[in-house]
N, CA, C and O atoms as a Tinker XYZ file with bonds, in Angstrom:
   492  protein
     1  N     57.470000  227.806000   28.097000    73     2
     2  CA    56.766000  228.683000   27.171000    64     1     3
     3  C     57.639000  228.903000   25.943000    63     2     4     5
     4  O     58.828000  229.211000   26.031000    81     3
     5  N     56.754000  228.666000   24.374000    73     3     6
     6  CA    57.962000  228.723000   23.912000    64     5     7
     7  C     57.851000  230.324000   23.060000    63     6     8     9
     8  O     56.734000  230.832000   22.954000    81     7
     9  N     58.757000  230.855000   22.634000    73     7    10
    10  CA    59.132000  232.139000   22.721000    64     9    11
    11  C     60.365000  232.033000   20.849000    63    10    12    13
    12  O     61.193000  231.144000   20.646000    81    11
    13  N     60.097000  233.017000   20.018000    73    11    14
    14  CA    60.382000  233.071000   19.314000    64    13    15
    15  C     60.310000  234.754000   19.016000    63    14    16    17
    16  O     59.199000  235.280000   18.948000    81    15
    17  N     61.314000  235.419000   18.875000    73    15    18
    18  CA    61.867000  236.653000   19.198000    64    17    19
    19  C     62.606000  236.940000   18.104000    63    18    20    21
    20  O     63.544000  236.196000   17.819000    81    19
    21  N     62.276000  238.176000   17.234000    73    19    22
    22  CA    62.524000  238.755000   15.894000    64    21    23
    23  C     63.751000  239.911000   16.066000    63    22    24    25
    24  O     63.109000  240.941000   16.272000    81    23
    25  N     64.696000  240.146000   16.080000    73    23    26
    26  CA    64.970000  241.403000   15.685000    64    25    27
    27  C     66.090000  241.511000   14.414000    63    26    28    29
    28  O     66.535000  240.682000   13.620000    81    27
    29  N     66.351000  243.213000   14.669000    73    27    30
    30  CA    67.330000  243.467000   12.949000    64    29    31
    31  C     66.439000  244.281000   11.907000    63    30    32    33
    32  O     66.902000  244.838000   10.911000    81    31
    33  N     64.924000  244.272000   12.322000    73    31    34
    34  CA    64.225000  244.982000   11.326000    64    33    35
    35  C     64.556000  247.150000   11.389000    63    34    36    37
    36  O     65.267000  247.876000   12.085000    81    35
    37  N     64.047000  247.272000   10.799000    73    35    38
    38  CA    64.294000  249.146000   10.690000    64    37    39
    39  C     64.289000  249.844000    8.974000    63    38    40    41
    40  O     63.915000  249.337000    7.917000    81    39
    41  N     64.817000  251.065000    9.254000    73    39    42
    42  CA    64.574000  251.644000    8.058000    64    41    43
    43  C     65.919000  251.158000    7.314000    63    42    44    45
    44  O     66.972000  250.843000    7.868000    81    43
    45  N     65.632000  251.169000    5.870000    73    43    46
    46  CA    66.477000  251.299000    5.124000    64    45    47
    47  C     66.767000  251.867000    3.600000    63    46    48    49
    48  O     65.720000  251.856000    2.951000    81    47
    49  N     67.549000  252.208000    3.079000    73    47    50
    50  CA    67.274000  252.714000    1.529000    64    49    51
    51  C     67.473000  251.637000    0.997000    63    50    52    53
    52  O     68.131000  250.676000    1.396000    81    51
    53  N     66.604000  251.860000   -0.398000    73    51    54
    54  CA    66.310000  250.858000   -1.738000    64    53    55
    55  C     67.838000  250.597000   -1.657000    63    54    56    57
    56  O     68.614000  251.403000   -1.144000    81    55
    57  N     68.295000  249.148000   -2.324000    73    55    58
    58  CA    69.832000  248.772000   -2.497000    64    57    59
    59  C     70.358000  248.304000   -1.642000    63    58    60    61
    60  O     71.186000  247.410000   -1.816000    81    59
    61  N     69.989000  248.834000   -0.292000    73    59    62
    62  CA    70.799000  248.440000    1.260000    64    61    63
    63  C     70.483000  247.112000    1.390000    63    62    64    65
    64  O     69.665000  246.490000    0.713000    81    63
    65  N     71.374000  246.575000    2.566000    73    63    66
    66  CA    71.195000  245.451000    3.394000    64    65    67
    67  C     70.324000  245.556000    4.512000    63    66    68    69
    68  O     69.572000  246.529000    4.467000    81    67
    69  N     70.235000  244.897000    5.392000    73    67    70
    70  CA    69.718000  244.054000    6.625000    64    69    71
    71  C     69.966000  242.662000    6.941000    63    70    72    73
    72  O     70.099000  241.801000    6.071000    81    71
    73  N     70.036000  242.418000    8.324000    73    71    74
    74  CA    70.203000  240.654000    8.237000    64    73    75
    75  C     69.466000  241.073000    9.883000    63    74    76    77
    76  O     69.857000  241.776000   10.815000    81    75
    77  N     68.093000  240.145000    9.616000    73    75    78
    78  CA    67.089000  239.648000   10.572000    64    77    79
    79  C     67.681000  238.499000   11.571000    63    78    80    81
    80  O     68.583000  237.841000   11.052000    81    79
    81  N     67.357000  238.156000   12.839000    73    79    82
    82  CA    67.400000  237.393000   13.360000    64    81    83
    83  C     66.122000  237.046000   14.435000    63    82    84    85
    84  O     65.376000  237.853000   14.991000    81    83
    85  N     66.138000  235.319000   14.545000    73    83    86
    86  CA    65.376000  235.190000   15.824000    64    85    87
    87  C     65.752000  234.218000   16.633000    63    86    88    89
    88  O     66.309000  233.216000   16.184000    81    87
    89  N     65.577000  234.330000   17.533000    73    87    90
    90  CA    65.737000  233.461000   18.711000    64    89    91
    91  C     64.633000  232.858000   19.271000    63    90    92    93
    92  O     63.565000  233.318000   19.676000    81    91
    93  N     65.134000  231.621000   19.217000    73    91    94
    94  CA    63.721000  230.818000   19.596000    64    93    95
    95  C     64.390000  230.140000   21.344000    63    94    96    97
    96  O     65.593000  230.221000   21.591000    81    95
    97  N     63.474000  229.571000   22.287000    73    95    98
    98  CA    63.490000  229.166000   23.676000    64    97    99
    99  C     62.824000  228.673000   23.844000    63    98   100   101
   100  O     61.837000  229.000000   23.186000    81    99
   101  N     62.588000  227.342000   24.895000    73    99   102
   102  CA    61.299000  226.758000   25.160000    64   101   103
   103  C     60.799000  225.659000   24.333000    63   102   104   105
   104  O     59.980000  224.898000   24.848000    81   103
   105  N     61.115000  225.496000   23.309000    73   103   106
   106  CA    61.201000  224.311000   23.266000    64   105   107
   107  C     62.550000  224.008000   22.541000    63   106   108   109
   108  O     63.530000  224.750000   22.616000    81   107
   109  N     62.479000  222.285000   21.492000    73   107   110
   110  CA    63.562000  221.611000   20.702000    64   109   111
   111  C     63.870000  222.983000   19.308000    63   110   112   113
   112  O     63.140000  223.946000   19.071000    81   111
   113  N     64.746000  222.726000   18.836000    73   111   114
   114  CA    65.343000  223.754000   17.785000    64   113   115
   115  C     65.444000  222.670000   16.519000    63   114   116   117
   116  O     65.797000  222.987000   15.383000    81   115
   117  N     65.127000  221.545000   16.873000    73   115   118
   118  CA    65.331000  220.421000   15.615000    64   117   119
   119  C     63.977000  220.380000   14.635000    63   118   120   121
   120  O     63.335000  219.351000   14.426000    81   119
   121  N     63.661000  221.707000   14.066000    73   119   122
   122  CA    63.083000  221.553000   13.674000    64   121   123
   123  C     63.035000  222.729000   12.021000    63   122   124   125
   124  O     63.968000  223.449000   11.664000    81   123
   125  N     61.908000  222.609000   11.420000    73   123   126
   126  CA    62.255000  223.749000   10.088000    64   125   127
   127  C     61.820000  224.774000   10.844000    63   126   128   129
   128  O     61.126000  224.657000   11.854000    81   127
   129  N     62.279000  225.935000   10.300000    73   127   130
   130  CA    62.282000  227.090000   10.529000    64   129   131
   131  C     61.919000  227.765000    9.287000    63   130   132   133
   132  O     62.344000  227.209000    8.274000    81   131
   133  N     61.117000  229.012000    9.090000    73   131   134
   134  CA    60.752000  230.365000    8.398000    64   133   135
   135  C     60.482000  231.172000    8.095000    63   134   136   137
   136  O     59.535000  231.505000    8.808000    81   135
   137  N     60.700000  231.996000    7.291000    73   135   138
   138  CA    60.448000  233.456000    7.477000    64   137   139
   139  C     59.267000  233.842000    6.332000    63   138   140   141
   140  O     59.304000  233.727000    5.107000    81   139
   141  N     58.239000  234.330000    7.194000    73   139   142
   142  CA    57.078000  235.311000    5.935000    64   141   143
   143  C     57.177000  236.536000    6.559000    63   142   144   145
   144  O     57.803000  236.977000    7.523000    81   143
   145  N     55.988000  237.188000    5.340000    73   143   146
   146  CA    56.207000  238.317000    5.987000    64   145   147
   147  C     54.651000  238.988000    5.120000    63   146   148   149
   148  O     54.073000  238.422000    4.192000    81   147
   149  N     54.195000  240.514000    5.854000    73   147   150
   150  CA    53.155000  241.010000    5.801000    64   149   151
   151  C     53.414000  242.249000    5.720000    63   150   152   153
   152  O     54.003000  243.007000    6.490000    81   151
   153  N     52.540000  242.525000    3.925000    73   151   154
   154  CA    52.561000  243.840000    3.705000    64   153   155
   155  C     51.465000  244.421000    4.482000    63   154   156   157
   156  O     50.724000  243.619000    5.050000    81   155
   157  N     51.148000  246.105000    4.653000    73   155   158
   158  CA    49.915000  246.409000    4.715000    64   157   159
   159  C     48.491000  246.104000    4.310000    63   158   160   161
   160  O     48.247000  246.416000    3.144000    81   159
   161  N     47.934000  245.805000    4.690000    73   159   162
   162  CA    46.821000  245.501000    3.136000    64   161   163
   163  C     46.988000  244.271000    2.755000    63   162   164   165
   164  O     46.278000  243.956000    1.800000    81   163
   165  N     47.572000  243.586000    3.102000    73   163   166
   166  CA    47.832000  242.118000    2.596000    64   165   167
   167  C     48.223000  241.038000    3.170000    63   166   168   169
   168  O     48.830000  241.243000    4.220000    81   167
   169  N     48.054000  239.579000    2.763000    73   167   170
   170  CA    47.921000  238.496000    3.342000    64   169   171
   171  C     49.491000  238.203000    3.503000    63   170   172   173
   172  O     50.347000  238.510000    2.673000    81   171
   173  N     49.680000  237.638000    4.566000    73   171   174
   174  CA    51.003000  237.149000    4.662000    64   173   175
   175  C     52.001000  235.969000    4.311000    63   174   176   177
   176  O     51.956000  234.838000    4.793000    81   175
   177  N     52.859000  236.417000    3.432000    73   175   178
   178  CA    53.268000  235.640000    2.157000    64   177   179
   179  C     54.939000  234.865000    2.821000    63   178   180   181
   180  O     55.554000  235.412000    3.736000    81   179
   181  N     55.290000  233.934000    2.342000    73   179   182
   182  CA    55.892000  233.068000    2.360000    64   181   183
   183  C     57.654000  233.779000    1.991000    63   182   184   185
   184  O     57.837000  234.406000    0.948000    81   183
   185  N     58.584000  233.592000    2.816000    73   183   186
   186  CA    59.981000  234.197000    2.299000    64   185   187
   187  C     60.724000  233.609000    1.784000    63   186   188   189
   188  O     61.024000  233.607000    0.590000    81   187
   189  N     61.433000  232.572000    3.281000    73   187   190
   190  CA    62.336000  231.647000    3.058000    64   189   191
   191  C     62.117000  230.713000    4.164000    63   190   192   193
   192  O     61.684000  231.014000    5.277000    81   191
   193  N     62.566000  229.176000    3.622000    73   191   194
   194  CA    62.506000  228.264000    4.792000    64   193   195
   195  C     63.825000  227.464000    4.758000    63   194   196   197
   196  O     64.549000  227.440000    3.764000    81   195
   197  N     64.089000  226.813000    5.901000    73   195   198
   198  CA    65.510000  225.842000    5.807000    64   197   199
   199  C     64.930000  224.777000    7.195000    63   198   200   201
   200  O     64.329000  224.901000    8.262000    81   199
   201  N     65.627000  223.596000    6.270000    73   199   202
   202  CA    64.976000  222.689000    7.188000    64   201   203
   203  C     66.247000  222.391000    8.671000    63   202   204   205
   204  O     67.119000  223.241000    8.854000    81   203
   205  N     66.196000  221.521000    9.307000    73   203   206
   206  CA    67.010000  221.210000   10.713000    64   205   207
   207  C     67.896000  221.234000   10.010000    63   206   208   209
   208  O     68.463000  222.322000    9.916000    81   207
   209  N     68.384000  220.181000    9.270000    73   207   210
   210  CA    70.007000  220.543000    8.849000    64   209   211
   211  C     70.667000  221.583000    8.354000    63   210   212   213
   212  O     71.829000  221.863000    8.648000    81   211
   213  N     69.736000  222.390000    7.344000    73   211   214
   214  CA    70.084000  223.230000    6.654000    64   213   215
   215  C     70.546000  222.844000    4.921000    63   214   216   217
   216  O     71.089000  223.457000    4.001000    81   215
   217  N     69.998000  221.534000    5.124000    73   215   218
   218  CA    70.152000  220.886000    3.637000    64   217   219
   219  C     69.331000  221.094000    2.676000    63   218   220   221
   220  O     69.749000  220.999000    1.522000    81   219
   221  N     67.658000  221.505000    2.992000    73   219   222
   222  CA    66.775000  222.162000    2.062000    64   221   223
   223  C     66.347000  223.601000    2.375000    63   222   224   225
   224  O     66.060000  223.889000    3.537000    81   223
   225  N     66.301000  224.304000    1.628000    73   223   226
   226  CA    66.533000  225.544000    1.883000    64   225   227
   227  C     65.544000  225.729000    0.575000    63   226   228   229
   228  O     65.601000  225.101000   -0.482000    81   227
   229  N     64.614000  226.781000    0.952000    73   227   230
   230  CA    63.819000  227.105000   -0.235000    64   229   231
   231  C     63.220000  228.990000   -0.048000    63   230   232   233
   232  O     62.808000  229.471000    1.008000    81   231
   233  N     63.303000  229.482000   -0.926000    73   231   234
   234  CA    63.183000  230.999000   -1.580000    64   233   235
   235  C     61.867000  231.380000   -2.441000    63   234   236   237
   236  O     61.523000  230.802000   -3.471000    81   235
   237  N     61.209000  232.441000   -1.837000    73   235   238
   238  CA    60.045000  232.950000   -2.791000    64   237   239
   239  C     60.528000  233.069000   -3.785000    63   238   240   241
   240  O     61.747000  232.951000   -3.653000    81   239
   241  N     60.174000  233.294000   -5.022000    73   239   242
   242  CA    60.891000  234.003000   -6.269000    64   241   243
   243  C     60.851000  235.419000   -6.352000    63   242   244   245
   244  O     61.531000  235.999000   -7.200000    81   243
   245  N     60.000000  236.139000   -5.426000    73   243   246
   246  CA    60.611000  237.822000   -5.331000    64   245   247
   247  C     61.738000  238.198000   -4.414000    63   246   248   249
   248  O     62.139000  239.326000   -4.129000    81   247
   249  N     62.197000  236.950000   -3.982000    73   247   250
   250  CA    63.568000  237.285000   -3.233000    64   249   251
   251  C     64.392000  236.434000   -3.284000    63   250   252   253
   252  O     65.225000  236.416000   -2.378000    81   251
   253  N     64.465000  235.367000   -4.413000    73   251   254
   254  CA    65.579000  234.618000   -4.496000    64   253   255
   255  C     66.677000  235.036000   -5.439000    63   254   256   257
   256  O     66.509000  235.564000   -6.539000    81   255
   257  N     67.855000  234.722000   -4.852000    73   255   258
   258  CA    69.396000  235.728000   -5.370000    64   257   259
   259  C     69.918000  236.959000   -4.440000    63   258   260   261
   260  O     71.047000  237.440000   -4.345000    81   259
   261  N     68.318000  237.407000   -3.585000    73   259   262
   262  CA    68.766000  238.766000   -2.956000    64   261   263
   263  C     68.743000  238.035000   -1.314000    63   262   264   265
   264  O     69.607000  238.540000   -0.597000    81   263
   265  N     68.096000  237.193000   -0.781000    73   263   266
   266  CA    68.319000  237.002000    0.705000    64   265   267
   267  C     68.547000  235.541000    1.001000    63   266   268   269
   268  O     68.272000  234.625000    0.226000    81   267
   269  N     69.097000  235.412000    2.245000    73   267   270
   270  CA    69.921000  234.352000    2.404000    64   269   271
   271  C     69.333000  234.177000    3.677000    63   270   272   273
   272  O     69.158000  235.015000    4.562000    81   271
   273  N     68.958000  232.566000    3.641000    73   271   274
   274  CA    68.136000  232.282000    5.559000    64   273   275
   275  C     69.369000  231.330000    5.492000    63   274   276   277
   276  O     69.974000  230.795000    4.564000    81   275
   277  N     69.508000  231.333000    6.957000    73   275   278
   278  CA    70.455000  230.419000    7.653000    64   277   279
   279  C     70.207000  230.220000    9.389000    63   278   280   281
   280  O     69.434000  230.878000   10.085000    81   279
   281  N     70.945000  229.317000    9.743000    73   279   282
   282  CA    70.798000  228.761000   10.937000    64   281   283
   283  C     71.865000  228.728000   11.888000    63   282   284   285
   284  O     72.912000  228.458000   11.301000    81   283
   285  N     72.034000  228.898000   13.154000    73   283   286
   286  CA    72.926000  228.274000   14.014000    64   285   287
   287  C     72.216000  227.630000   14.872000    63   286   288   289
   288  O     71.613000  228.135000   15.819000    81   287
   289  N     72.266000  226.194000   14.502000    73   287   290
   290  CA    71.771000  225.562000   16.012000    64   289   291
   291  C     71.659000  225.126000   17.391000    63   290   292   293
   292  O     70.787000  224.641000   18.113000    81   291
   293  N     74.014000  225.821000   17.569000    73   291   294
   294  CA    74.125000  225.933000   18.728000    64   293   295
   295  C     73.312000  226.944000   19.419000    63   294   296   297
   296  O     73.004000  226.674000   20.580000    81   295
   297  N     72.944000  227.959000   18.968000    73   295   298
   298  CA    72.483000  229.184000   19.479000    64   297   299
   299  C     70.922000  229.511000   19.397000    63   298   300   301
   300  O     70.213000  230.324000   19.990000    81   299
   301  N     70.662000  228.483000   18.358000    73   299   302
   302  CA    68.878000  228.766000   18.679000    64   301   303
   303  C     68.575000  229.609000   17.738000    63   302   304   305
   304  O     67.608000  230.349000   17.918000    81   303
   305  N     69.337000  229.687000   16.515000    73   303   306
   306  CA    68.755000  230.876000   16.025000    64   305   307
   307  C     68.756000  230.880000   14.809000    63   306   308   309
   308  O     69.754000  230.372000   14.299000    81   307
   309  N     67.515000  231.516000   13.716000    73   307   310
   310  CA    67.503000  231.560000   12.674000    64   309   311
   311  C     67.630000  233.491000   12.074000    63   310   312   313
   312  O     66.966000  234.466000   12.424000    81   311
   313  N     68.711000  233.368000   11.136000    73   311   314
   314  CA    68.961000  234.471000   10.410000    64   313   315
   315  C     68.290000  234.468000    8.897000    63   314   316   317
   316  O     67.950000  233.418000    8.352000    81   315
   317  N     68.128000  235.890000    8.232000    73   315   318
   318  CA    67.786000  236.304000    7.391000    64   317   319
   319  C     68.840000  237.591000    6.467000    63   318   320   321
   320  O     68.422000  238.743000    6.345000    81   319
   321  N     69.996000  237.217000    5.977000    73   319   322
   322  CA    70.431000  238.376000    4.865000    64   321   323
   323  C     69.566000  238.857000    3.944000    63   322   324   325
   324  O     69.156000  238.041000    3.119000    81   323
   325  N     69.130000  240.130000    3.862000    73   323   326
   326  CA    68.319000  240.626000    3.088000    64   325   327
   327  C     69.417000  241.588000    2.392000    63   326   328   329
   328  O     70.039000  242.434000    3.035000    81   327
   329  N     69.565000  241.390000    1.168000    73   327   330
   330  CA    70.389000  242.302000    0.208000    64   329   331
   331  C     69.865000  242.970000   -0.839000    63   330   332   333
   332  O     68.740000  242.527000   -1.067000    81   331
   333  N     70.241000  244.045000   -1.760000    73   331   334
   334  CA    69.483000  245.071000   -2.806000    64   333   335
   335  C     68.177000  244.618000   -2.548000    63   334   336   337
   336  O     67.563000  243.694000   -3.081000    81   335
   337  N     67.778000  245.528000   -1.502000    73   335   338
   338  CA    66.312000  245.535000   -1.185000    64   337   339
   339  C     65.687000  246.698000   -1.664000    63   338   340   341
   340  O     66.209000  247.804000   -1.809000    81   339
   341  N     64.463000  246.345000   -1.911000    73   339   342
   342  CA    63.163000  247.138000   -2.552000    64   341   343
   343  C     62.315000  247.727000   -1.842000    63   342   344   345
   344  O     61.875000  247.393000   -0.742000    81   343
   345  N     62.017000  248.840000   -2.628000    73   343   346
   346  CA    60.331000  249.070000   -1.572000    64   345   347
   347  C     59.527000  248.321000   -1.150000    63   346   348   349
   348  O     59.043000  248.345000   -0.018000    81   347
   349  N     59.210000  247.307000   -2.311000    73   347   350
   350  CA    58.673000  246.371000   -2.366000    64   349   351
   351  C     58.339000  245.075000   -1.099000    63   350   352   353
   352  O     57.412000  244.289000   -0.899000    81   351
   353  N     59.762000  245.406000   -0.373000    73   351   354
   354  CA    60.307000  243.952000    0.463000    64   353   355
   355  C     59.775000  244.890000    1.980000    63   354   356   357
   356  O     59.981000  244.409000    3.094000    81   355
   357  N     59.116000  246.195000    1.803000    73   355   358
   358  CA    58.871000  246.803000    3.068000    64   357   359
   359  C     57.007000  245.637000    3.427000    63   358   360   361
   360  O     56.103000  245.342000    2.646000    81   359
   361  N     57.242000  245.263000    5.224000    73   359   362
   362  CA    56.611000  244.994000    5.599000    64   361   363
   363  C     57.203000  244.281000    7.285000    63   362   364   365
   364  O     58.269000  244.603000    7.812000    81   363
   365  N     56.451000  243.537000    7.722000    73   363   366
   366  CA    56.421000  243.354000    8.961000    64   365   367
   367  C     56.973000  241.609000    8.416000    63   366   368   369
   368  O     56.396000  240.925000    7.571000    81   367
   369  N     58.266000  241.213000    9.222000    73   367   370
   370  CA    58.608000  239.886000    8.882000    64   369   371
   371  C     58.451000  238.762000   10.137000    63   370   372   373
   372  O     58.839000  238.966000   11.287000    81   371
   373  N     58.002000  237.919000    9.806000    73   371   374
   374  CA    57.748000  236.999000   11.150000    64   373   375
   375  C     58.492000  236.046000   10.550000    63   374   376   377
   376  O     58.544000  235.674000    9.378000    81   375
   377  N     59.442000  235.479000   12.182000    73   375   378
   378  CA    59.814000  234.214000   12.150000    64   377   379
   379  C     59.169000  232.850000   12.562000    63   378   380   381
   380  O     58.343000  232.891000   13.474000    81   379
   381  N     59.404000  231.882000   12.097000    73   379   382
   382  CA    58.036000  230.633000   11.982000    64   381   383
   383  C     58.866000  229.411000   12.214000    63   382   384   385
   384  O     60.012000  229.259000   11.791000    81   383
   385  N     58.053000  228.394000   13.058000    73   383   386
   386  CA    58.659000  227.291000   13.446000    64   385   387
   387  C     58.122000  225.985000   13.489000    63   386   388   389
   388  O     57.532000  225.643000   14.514000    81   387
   389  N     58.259000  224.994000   12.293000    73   387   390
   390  CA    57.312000  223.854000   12.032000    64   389   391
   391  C     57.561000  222.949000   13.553000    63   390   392   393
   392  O     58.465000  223.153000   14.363000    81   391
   393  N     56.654000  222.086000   13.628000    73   391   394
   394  CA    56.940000  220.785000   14.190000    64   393   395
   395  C     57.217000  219.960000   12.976000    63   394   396   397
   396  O     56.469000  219.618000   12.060000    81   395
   397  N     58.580000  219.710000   13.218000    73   395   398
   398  CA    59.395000  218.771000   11.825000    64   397   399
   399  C     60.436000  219.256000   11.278000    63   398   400   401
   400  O     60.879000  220.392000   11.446000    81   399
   401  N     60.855000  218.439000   10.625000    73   399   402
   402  CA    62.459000  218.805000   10.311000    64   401   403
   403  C     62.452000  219.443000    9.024000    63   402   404   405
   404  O     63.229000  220.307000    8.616000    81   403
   405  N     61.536000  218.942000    8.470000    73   403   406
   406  CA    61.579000  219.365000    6.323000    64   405   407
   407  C     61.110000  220.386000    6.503000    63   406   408   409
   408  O     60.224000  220.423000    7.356000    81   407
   409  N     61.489000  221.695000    5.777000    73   407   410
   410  CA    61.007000  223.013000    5.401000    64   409   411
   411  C     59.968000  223.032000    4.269000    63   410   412   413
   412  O     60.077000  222.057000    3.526000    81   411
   413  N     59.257000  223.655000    4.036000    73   411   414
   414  CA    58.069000  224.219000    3.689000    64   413   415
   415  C     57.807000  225.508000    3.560000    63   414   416   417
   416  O     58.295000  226.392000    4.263000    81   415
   417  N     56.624000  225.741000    2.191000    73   415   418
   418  CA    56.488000  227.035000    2.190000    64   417   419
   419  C     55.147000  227.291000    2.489000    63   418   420   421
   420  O     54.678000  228.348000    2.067000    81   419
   421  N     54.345000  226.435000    3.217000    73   419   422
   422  CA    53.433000  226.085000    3.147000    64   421   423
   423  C     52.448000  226.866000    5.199000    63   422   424   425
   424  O     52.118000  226.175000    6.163000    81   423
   425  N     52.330000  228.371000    5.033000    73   423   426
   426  CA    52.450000  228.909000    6.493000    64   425   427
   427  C     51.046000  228.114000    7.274000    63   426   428   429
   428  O     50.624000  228.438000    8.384000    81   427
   429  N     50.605000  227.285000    6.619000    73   427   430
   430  CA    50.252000  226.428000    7.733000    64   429   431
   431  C     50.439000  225.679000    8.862000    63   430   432   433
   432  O     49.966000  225.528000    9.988000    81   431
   433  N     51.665000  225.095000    7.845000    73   431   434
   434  CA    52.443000  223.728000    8.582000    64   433   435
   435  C     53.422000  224.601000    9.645000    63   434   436   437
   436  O     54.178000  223.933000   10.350000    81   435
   437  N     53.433000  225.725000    9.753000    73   435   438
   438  CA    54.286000  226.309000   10.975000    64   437   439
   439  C     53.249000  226.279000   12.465000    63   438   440   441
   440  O     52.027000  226.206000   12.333000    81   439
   441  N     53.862000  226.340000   13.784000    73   439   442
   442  CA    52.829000  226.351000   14.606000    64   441   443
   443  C     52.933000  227.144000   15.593000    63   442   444   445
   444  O     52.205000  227.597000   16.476000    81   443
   445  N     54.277000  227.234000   15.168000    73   443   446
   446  CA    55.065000  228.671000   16.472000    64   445   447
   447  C     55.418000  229.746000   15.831000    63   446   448   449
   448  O     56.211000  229.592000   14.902000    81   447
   449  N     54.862000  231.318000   16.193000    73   447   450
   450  CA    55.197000  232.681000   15.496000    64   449   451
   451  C     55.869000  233.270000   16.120000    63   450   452   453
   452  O     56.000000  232.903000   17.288000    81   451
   453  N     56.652000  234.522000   15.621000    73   451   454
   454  CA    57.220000  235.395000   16.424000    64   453   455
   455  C     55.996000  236.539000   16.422000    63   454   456   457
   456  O     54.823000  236.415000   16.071000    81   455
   457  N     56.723000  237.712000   16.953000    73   455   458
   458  CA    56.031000  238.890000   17.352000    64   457   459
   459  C     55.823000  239.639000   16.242000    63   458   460   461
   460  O     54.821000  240.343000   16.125000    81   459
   461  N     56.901000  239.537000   15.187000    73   459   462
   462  CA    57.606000  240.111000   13.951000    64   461   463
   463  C     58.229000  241.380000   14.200000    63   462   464   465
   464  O     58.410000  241.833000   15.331000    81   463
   465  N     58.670000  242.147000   12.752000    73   463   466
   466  CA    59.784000  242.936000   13.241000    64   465   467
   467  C     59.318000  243.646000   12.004000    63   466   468   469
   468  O     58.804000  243.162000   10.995000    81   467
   469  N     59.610000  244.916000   12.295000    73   467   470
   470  CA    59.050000  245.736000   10.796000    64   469   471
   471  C     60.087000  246.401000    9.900000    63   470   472   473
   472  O     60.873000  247.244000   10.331000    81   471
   473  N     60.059000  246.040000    8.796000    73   471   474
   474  CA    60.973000  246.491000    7.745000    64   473   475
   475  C     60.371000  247.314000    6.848000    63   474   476   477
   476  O     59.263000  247.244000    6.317000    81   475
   477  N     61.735000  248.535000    6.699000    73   475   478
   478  CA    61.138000  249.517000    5.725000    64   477   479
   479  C     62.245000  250.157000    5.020000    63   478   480   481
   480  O     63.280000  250.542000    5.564000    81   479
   481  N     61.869000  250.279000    3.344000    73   479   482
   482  CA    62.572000  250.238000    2.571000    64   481   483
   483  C     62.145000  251.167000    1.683000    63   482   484   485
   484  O     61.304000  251.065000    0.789000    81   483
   485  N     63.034000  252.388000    2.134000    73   483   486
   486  CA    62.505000  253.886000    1.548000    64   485   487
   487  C     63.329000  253.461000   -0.123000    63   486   488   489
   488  O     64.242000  252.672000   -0.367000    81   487
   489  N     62.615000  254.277000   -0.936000    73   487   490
   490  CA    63.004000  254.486000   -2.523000    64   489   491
   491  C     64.255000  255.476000   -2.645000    63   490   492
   492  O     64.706000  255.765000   -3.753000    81   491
């Protein structure tokens, strides 16, 4: 069964950090990995992706400069640095897992979700 498991989300003030993680099980890890995420009220939008190696790596433009996705593949796991964060960046973040190696921003091409994890980012 495969299993993809979010945590690291919670409250935080405007400016602060966070760094998300998930753990994936059950199946191969050779694959892209990414993070969207869902405001209230709204469709769920695209964060960051990094492919198996970690050689393409791609950023929304409302959060590129401020968060950083990365990988360990001994461990199964994909991270998220979230830095000078906004109200804005408050919502529920899911981690996402293509079949394939190339990253994408594209939340179709993912086929495995997490549970997500909820982030909140008081003013």
């Amino acid at each position: 069964q495969v299993q993809l498991v979010e945590s690291g989300g919670g409250l935080v003030q405007a400016g602060g950090s966070l760094i998300l993680s998930c753990a994936v099980s059950g199946r191969t890890f050779s694959d892209a990995m990414a993070w969207f995420r869902q405001a209230a009220g709204k469709e769920r939008e695209f964060v960051a992706a990094i492919s198996w190696s970690g050689s393409t790596i791609l950023y929304s433009d409302s959060v590129k400069g401020r968060f950083t996705i990365s990988r360990d593949n001994a461990r199964n796991t994909v991270y998220l640095q979230m830095n000078s964060l906004k109200p804005e960046d408050t919502a529920v973040y899911y981690c996402a897992q293509r079949v394939g190696a190339g990253a994408t921003a594209s939340l179709r091409e993912y086929s495995y979700w997490g549970q997500g994890t909820q982030v909140t980012v008081s003013a």
